[in-house]
C-alpha positions in Angstrom: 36.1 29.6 206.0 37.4 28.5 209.3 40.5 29.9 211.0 43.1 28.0 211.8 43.2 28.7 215.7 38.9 27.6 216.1 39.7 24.5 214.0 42.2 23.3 216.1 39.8 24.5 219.2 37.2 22.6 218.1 39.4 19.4 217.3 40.3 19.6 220.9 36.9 19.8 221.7 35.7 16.7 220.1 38.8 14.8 220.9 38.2 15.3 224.6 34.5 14.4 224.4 35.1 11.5 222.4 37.7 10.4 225.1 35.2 11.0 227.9 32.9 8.8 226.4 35.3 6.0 225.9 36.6 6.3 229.4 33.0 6.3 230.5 31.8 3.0 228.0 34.8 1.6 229.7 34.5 2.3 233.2 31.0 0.8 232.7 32.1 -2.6 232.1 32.6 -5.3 234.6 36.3 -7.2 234.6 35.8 -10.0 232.2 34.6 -7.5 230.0 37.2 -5.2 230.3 39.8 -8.0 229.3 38.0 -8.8 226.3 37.5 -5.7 224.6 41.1 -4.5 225.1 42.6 -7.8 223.5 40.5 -6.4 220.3 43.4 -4.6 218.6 41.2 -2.3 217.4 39.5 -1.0 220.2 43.1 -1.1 222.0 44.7 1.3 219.2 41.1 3.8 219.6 41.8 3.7 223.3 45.5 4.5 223.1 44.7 7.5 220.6 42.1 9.1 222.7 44.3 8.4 226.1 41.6 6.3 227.6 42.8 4.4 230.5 42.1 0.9 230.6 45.3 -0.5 232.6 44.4 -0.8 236.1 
């Protein structure tokens, strides 16, 4: 069984990766593109939980 204390290590771990890559797919894509995929509210709500920064 898992402690406590390395589960929440290792949820920190992913959710920092996971951000990364966002930021990263993000940063990747030219203006027009940028605009359209945050108007998706999905994709909006996945940025906001992971802290991906998409306004500016």
């Amino acid at each position: 069984m898992i402690s406590k204390e390395k589960l929440t290590e290792n949820v920190v771990k992913v959710k920092g990766e996971t951000k990364a890559a966002l930021q990263t797919m993000y940063d990747t894509l030219n203006q027009g593109q940028k605009k359209k995929v945050v108007k998706n509210a999905e994709v909006k709500a996945l940025f906001d939980r992971y802290g991906v920064d998409y306004e500016g």
